[in-house]
N, C-alpha and C positions, 0 to 999 in steps of 0.2 A: 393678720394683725393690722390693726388701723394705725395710719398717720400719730396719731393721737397717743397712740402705746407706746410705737417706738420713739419718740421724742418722750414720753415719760420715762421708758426704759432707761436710754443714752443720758439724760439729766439724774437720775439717780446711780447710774453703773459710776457717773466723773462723780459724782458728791460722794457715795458710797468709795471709790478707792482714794478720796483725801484723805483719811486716814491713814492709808495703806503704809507710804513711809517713813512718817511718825512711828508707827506700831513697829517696823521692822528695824529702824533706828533705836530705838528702846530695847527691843531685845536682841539685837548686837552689842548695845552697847554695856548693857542689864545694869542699865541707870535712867530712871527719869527725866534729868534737868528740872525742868524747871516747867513741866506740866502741868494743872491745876487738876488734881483729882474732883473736885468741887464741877468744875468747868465739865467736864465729859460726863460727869454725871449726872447734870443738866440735861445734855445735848441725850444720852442715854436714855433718859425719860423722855421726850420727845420723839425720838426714834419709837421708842413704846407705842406712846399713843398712834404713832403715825403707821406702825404695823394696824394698832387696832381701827384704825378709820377703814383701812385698808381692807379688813377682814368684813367691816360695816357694811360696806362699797361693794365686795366681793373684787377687788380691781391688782388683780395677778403682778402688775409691773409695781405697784405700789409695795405689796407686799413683799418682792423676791429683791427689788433694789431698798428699802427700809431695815428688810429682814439683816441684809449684809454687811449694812452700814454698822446694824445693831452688834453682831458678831466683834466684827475692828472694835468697834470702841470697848466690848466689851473687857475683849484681851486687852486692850489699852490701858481702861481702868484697873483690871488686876495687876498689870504688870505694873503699874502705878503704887502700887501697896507691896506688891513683893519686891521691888527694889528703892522703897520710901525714901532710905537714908542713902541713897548714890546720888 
């Protein structure tokens, strides 16, 4: 694995788990706050595309730290609608 990978890896594993405590704060708490469903689903298309350059590219680190981000947010955004009114 090149120079090149692992630093693309390592910037997408820290981007990919910012999510992480949000997501898990939400579902302890199975309330919201004050999240913007709008806002992650932004960021959710994005991630999308960014899977699909990835797939473009054929470029492994792109796809498997993009892919995971995609995952967090995904449950994020659900868990954003199944506990709307918390």
């Amino acid at each position: 694995m090149t120079t090149e990978n692992l630093i693309g890896l390592g910037a997408g594993i820290i981007t990919g788990f910012s999510m992480v405590p949000q997501l898990i704060k939400v579902l302890r708490e199975k309330k919201r706050g004050n999240l913007s469903p709008l806002t992650i689903a932004i960021l959710l298309l994005g991630l999308v595309l960014w899977i699909w350059y990835g797939f473009l590219k054929k470029d492994l680190p792109i796809l498997i730290t993009n892919g995971f981000s995609a995952l967090v947010n995904l449950a994020l955004l659900i868990s954003c609608f199944v506990w709307k009114n918390r």
